[in-house]
Every structure is written in structure tokens, then in C-alpha cells.
DSSP file (Angstrom, degrees, kcal/mol; ACC not computed):
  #  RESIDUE AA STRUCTURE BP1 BP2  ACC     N-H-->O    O-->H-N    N-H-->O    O-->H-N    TCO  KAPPA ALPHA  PHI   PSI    X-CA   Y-CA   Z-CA
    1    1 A X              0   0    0      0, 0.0     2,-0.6     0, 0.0     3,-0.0   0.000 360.0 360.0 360.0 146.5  108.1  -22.1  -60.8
    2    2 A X        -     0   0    0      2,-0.0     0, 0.0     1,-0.0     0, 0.0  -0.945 360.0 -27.1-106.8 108.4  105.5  -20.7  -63.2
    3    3 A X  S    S-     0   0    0     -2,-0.6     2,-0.2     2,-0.0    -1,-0.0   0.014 100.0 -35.3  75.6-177.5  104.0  -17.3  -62.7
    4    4 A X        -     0   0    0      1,-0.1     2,-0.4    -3,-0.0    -2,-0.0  -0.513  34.8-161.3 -91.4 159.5  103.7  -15.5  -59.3
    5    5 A X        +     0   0    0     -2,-0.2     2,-0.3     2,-0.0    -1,-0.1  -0.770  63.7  87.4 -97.4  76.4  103.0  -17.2  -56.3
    6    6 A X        -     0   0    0     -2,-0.4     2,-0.3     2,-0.0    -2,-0.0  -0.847  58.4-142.5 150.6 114.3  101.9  -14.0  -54.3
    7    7 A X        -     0   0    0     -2,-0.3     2,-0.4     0, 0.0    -2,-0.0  -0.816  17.5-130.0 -93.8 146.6   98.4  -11.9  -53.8
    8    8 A X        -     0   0    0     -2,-0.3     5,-0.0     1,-0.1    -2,-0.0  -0.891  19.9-117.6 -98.5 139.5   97.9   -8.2  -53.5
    9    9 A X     >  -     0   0    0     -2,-0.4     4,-1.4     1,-0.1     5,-0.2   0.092  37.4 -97.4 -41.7 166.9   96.1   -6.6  -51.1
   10   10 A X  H  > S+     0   0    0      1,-0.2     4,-4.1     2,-0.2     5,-0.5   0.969 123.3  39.2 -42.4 -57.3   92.8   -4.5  -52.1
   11   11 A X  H  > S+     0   0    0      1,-0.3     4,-1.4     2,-0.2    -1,-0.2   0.846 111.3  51.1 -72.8 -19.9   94.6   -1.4  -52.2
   12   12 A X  H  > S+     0   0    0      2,-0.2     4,-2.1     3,-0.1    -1,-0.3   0.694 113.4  48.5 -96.2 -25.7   97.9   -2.4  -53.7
   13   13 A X  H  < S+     0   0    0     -4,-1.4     4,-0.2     1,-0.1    -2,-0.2   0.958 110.3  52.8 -87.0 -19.4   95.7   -4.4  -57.0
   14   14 A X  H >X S+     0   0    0     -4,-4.1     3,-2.3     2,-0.2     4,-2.2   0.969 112.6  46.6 -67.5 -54.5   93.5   -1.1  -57.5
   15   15 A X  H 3X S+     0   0    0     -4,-1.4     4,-2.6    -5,-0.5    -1,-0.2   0.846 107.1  54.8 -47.9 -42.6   97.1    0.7  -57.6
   16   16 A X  H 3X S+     0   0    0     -4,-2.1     4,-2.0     2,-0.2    -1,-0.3   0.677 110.3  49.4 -75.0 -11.4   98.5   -1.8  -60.0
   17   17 A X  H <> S+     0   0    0     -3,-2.3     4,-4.1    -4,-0.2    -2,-0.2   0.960 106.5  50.3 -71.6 -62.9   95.5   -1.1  -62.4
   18   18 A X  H  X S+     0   0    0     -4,-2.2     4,-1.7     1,-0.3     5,-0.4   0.845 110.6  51.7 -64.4 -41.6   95.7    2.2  -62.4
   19   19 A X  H  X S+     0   0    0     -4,-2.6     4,-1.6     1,-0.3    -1,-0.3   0.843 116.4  38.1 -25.5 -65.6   99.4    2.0  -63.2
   20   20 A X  H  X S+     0   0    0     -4,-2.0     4,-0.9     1,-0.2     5,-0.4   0.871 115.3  58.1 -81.2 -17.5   99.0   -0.3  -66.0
   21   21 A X  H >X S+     0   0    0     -4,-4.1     4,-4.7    -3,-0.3     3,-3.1   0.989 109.0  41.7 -53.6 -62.3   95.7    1.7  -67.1
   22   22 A X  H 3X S+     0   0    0     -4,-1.7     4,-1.3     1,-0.3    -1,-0.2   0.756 111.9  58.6 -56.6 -30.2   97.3    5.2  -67.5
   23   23 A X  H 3X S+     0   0    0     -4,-1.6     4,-0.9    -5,-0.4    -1,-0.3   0.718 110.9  40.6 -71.5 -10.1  100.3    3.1  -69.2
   24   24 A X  H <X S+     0   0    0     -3,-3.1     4,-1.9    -4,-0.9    -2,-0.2   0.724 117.7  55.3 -99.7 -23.2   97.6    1.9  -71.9
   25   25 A X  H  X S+     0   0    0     -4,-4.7     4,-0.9    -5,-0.4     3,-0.2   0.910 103.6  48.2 -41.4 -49.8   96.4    5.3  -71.7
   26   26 A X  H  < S+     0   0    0     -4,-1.3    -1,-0.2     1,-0.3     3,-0.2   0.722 110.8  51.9 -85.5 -27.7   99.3    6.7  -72.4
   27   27 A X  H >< S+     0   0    0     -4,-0.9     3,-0.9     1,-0.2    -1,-0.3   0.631 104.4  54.9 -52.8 -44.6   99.8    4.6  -75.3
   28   28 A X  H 3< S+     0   0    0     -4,-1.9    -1,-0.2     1,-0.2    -2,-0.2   0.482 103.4  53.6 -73.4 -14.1   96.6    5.1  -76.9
   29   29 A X  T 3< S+     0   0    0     -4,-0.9    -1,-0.2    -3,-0.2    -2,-0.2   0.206 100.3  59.8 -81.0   9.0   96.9    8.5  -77.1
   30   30 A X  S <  S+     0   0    0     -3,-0.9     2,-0.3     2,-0.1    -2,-0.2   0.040  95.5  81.4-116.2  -5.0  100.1    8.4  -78.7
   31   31 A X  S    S-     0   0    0     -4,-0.1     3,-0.1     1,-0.1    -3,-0.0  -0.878  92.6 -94.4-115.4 152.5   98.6    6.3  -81.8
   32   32 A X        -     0   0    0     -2,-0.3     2,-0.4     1,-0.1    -2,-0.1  -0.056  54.6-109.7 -55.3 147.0   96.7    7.7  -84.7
   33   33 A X        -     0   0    0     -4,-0.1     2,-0.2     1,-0.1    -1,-0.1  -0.511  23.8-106.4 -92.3 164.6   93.2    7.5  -83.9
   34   34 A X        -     0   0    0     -2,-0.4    -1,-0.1     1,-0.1    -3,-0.0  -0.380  39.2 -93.5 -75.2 152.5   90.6    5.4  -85.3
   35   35 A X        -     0   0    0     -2,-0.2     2,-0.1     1,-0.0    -1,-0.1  -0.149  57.7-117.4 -17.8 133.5   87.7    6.5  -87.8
   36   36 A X        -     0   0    0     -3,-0.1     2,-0.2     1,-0.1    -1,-0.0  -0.591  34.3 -85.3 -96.2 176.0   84.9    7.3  -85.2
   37   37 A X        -     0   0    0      1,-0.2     2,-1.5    -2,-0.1    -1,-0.1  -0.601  50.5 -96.2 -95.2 142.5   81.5    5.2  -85.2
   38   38 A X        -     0   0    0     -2,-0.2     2,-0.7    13,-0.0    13,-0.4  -0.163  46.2-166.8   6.3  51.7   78.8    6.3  -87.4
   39   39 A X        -     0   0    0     -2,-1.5    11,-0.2    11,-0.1     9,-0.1  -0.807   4.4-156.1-103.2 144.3   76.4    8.5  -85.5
   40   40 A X  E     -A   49   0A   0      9,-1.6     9,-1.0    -2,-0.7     2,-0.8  -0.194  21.8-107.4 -89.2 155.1   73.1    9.5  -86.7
   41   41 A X  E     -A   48   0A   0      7,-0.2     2,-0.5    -2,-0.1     7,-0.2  -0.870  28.9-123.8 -85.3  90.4   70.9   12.6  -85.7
   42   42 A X     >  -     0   0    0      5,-1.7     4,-1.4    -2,-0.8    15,-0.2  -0.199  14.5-140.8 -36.8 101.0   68.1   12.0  -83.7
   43   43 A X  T  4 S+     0   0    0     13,-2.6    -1,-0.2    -2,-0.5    14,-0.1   0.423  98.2  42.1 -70.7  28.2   64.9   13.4  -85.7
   44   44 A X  T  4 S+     0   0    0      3,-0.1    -1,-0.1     0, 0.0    13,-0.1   0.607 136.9   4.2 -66.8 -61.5   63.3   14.8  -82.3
   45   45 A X  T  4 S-     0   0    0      2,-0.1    -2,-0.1     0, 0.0    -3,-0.1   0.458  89.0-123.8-111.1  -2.1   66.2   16.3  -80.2
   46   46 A X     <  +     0   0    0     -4,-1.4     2,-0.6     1,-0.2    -3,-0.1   0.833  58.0 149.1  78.8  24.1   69.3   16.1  -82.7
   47   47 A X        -     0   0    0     -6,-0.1    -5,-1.7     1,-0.0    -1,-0.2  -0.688  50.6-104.4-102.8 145.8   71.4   14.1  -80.1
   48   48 A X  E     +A   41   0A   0     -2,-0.6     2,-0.2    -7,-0.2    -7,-0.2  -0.304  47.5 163.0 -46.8 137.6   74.0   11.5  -81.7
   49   49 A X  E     -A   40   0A   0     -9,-1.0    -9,-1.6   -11,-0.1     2,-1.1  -0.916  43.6-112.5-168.0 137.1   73.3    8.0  -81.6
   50   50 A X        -     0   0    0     -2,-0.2   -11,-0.1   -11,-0.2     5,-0.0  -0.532  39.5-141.6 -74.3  93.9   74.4    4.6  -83.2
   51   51 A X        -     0   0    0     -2,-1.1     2,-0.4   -13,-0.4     7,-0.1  -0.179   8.0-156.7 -70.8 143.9   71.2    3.2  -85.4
   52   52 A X  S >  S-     0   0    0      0, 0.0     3,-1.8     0, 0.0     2,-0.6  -0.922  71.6 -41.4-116.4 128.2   70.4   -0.6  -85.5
   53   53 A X  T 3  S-     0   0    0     -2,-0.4    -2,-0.1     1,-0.2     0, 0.0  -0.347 122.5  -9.8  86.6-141.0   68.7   -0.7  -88.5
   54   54 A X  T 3  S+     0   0    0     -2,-0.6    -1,-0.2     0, 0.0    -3,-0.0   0.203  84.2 151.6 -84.3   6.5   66.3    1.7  -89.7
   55   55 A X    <   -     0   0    0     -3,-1.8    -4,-0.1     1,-0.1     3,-0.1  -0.011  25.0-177.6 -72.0 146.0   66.1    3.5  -86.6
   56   56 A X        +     0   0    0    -14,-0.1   -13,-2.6   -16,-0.1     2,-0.3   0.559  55.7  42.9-119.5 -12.7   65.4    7.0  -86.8
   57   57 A X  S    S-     0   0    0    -15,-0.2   -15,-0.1   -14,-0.1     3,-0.1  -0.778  76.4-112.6-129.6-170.0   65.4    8.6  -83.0
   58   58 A X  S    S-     0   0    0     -2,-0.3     2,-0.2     1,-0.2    -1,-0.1   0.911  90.3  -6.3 -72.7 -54.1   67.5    8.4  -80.1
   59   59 A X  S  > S-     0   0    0     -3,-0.0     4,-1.2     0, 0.0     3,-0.4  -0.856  70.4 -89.9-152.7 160.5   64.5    6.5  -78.0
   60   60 A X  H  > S+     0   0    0      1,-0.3     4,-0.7     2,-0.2     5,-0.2   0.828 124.6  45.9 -53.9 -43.1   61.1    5.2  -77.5
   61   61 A X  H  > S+     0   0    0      2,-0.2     4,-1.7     1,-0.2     5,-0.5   0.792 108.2  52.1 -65.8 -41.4   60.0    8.5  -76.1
   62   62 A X  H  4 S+     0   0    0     -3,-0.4    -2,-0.2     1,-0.2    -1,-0.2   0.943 115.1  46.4 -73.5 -20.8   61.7   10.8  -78.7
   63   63 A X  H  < S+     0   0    0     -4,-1.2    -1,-0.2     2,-0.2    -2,-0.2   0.647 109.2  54.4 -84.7 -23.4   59.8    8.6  -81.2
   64   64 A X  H  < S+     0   0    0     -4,-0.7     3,-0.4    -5,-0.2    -1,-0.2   0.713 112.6  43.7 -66.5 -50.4   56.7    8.9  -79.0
   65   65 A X  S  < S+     0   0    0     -4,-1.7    -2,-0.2     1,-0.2    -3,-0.1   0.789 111.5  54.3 -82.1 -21.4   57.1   12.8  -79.2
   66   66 A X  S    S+     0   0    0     -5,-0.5    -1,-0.2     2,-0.1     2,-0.2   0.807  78.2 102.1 -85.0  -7.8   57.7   12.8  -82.8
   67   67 A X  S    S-     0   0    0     -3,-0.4     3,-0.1    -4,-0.2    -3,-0.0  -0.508  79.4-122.6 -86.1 145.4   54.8   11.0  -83.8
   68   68 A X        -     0   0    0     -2,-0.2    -1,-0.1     1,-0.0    -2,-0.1  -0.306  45.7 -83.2 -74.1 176.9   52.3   13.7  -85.2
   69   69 A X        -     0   0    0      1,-0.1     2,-0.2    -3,-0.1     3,-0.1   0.143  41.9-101.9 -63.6-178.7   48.9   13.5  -83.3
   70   70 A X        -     0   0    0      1,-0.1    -1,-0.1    -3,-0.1     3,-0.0  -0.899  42.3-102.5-111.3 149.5   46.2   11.2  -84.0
   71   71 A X        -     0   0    0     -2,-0.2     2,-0.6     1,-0.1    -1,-0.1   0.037  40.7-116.6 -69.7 171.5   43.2   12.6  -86.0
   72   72 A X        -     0   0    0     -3,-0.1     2,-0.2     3,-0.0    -1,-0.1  -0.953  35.6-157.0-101.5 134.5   40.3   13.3  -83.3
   73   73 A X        -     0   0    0     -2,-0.6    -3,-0.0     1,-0.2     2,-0.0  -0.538  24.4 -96.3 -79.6 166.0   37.4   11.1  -84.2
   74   74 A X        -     0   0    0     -2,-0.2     2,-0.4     1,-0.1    -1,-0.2  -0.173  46.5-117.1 -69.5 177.8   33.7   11.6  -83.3
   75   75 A X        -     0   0    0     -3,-0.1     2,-0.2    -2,-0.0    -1,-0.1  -0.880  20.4-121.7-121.3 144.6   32.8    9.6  -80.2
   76   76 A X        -     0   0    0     -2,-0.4     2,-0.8     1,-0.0     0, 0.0  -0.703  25.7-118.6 -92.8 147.0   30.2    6.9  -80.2
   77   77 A X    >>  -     0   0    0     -2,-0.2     3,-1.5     1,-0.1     4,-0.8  -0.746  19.7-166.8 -87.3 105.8   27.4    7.3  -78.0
   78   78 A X  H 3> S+     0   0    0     -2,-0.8     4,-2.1     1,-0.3     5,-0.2   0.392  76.0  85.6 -80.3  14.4   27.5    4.6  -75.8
   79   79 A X  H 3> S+     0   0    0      2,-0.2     4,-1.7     3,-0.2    -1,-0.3   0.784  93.6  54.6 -82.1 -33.2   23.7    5.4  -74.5
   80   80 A X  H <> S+     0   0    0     -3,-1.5     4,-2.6     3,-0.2    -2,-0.2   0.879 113.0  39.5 -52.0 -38.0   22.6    3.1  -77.8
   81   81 A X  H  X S+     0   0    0     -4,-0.8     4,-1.0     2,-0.2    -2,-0.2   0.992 120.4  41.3 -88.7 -36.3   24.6    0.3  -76.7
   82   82 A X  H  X S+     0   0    0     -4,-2.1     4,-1.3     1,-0.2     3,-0.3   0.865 117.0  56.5 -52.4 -34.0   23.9    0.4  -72.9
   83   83 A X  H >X S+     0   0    0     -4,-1.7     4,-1.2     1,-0.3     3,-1.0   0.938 104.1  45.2 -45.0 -65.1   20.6    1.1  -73.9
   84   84 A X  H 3X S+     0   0    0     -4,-2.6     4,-1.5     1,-0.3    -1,-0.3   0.785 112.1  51.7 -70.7 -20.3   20.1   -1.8  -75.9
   85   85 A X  H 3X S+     0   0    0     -4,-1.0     4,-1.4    -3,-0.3    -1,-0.3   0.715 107.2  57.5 -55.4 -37.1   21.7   -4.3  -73.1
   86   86 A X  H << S+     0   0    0     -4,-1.3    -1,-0.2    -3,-1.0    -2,-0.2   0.606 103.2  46.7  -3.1 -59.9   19.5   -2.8  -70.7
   87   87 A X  H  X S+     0   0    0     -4,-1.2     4,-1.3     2,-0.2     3,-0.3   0.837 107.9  65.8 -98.0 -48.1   16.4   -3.8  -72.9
   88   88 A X  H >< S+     0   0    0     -4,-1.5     3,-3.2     1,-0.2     4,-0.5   0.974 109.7  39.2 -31.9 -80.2   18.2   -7.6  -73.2
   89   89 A X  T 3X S+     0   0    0     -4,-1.4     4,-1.2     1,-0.3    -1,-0.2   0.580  97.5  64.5 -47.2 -28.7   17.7   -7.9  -69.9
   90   90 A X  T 34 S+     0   0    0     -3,-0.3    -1,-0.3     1,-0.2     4,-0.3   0.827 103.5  70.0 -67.5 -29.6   14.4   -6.5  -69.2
   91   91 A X  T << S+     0   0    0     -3,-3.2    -2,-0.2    -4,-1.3    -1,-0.2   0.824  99.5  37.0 -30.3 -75.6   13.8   -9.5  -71.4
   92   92 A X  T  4 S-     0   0    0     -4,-0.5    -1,-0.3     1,-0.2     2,-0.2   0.633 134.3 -26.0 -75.6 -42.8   14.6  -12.0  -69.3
   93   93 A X     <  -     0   0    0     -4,-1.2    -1,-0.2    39,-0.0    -2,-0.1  -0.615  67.1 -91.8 175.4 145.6   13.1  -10.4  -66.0
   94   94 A X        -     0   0    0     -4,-0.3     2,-0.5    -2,-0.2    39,-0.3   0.433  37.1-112.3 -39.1 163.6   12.4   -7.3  -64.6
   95   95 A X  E     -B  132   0B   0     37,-3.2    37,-1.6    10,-0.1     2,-0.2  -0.864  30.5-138.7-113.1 139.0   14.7   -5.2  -62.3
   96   96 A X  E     -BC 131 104B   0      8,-1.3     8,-4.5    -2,-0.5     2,-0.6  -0.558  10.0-121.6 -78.0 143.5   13.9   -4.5  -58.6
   97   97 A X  E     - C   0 103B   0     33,-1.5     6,-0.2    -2,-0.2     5,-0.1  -0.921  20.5-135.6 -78.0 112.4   14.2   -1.7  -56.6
   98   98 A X    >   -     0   0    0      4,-2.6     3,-1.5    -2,-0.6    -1,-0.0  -0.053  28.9-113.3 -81.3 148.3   16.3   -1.8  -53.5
   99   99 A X  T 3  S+     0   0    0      1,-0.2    -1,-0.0     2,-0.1    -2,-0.0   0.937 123.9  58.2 -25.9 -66.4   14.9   -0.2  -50.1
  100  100 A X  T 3  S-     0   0    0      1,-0.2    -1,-0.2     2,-0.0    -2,-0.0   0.674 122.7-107.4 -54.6 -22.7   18.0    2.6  -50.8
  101  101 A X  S <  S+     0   0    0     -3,-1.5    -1,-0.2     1,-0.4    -2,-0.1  -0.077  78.7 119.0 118.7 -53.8   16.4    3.5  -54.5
  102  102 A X        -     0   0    0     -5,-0.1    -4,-2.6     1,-0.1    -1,-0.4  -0.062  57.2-123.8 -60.8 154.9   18.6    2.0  -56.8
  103  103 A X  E     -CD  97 110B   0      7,-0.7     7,-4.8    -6,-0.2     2,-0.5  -0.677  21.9-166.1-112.5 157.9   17.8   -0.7  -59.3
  104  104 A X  E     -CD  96 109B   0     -8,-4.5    -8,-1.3    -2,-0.3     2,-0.4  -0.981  25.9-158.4-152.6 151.2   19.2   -3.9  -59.7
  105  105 A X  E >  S- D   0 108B   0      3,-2.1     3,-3.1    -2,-0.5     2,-0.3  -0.974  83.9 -54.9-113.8  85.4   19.4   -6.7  -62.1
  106  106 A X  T 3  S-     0   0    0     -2,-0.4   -10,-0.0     1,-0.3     0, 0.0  -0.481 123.1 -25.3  70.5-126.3   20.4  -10.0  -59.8
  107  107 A X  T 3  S+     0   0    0     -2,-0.3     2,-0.8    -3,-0.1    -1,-0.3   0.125 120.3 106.9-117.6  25.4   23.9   -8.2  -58.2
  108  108 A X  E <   -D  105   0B   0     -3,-3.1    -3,-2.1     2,-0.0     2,-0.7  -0.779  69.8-133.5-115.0 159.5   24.3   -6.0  -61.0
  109  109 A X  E     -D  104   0B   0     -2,-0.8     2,-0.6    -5,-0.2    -5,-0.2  -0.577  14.3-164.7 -83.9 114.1   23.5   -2.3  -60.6
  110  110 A X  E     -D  103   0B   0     -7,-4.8    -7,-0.7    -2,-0.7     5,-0.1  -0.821  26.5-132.4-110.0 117.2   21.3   -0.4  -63.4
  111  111 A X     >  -     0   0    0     -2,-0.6     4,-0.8     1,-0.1    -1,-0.0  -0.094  14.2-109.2 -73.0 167.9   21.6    3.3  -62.9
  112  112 A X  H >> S+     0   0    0      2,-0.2     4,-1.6     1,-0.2     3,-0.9   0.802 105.0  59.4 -61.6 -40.2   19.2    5.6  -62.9
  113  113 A X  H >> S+     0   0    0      2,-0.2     4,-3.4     1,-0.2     3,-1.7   0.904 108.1  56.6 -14.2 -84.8   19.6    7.6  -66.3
  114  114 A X  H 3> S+     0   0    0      1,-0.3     4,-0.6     2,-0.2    -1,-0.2   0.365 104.4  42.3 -47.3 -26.0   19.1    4.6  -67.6
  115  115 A X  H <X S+     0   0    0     -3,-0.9     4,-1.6    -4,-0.8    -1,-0.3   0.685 117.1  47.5 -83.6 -40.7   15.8    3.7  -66.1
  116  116 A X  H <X>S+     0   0    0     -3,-1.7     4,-3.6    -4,-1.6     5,-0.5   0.887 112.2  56.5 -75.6 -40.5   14.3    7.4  -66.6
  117  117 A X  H  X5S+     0   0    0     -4,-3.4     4,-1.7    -5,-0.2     6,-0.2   0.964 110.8  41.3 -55.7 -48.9   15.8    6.9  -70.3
  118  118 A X  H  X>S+     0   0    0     -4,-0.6     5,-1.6     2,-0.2     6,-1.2   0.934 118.5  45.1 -60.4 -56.5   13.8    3.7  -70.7
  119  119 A X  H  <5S+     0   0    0     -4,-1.6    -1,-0.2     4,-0.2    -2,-0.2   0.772 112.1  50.9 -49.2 -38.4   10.6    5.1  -69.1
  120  120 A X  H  <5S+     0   0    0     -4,-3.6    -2,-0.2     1,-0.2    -1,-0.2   0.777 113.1  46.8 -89.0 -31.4   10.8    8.7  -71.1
  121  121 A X  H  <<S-     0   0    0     -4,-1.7    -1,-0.2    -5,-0.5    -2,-0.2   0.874 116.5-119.1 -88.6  -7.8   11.1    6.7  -74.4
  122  122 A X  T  <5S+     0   0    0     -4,-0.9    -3,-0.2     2,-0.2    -2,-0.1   0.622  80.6 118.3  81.6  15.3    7.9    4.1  -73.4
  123  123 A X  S   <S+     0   0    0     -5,-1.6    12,-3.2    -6,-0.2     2,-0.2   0.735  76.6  22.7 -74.8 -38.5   10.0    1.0  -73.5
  124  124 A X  E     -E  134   0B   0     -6,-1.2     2,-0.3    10,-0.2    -2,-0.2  -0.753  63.7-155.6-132.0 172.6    9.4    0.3  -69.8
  125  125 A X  E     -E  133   0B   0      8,-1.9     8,-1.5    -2,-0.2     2,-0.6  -0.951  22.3-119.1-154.4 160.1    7.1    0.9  -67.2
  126  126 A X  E     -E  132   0B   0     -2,-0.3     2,-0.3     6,-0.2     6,-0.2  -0.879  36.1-177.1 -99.7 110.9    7.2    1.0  -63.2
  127  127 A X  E >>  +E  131   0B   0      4,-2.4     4,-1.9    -2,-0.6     3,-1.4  -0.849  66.3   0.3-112.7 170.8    4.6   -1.7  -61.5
  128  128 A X  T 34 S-     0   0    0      1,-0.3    -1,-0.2    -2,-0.3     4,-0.1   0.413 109.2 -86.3  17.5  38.0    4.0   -2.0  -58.2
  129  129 A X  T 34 S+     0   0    0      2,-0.2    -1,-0.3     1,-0.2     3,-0.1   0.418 121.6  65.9  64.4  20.4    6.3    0.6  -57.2
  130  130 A X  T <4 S+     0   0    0     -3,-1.4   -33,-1.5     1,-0.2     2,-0.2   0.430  87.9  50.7-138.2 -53.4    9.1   -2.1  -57.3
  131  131 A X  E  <  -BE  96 127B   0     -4,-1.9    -4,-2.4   -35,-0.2     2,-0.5  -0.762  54.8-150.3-122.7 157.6    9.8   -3.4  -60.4
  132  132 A X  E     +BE  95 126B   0    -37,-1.6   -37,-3.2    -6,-0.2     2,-0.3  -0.998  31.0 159.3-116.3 117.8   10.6   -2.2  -64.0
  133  133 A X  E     - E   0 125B   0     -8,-1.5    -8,-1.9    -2,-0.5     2,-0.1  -0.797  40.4 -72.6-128.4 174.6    9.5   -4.5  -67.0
  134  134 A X  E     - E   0 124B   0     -2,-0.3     2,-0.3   -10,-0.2   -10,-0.2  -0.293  38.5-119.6 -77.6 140.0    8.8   -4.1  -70.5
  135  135 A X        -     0   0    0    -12,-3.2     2,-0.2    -2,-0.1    -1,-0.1  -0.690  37.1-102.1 -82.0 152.2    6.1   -2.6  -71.9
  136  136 A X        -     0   0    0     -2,-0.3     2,-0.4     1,-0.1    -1,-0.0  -0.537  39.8-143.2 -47.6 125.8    4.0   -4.8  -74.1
  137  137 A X        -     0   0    0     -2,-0.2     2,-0.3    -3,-0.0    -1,-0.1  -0.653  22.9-135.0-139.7 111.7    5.4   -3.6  -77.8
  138  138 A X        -     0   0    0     -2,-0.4     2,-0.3     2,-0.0     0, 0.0  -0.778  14.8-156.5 -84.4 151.9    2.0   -3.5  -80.4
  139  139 A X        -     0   0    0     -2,-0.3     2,-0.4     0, 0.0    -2,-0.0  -0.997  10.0-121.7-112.2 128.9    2.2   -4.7  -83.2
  140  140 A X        -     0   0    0     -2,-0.3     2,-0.2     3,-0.0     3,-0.0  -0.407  21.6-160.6 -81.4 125.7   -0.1   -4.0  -86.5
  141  141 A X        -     0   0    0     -2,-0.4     2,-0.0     2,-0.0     0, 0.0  -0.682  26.4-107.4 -65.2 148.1   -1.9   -6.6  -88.2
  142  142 A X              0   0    0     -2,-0.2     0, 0.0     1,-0.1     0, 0.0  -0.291 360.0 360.0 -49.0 166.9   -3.1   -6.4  -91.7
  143  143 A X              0   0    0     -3,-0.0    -1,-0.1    -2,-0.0    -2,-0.0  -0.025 360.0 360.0-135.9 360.0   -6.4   -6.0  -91.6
């Protein structure tokens, strides 16, 4: 016969682990120990860690927290760009006014700002209390 013939119960193979575990235990604490691994200093929180690489923090987040801020730029005024989309559109045909007050281009919705902004600069005009089109744009001739 080759090896055992023979199962342990649950309780009786957990037992036999710990048995031979605490014997490998016991063993490895009776040899010198080894060099320990290489750990690195997180630059956010200081905690130890093994780097792959170049790596310079712990985690995505400490690297997240370390990074200094981003500068604040000016903000573009996006009333130029709606503006000018707005005016695209008028091109192609005028926008209605719904029972409710709002205006609309086909199913898209044009808000009102944007309609008094068009009116107040003399790009558009209101006819027949319904619709908004473009005003006719002069031009000079030479003379």
C-alpha cells in the first residue's frame, strides 16, 4: 500500500493543520531571519509600501491628494457660442412660440434669455406675436 487510505473529518484536518502550522511556526522562529522587503515612504501619509517601479505613494488617492491644485483659469462665456448657434438656426427658420410661452426650434427648447438677448442686441425681431426671425442685416454699398 502507498500512502494513507483514510479521510479526516472537518474538524480533525483543521486540527492537523494547526498542528503542523505551529510546528512550522515554531521552526521559523527559531531561524535567523531574513533581510526584510524594501519598503518605501509614502510621499502623502508616510505609510510603508513596496514600489513597482517609479511609484511614489501608497495609492491612487494619496497621489490624488498630493497632486498640487490646478491653476484656476478664466471661464469662457458660453453666451457667444449659444449665441451664435441660436442665430444658425434663426437661419434656417424662425422659432415658434408655444401656447405655454416658451420657444421652440422643431422639439428643441430655446430659452428665454436667449431670445430677449437676441431682441436687446437687434438681431431678431418678434412678428405676429408667434414667431422670432432674423432681422434683415443692411449692408453699405459704395456709392
Amino acid at each position: 500500500m502507498s500512502g494513507a487510505d483514510f479521510s479526516l473529518s472537518g474538524s480533525a484536518a483543521r486540527w492537523a493543520d494547526l498542528v503542523a502550522a505551529s510546528h512550522i511556526v515554531a521552526i521559523g522562529l527559531e531561524a535567523p531571519l531574513g533581510t526584510p522587503p524594501r519598503l518605501k515612504a509614502c510621499g502623502h501619509c508616510g505609510a510603508g509600501f513596496l514600489p513597482r517601479r517609479a511609484q511614489r505613494f501608497c495609492s491612487r488617492s494619496c497621489a490624488g491628494l498630493a497632486r498640487p491644485p490646478r491653476p484656476v483659469q478664466p471661464r469662457r462665456q458660453a453666451k457667444d457660442r449659444h449665441q451664435k448657434l441660436t442665430l444658425r438656426l434663426l437661419e434656417l427658420s424662425p422659432f415658434e412660440r408655444a401656447p405655454d410661452g416658451r420657444w421652440r426650434f422643431g422639439t428643441r427648447a430655446i430659452s428665454a434669455k436667449v431670445v430677449d438677448r437676441l431682441i436687446a442686441s437687434g438681431r431678431a425681431e418678434i412678428s405676429g406675436g408667434r414667431f422670432l426671425q432674423l432681422v434683415p442685416q443692411q449692408t453699405r454699398e459704395p456709392a
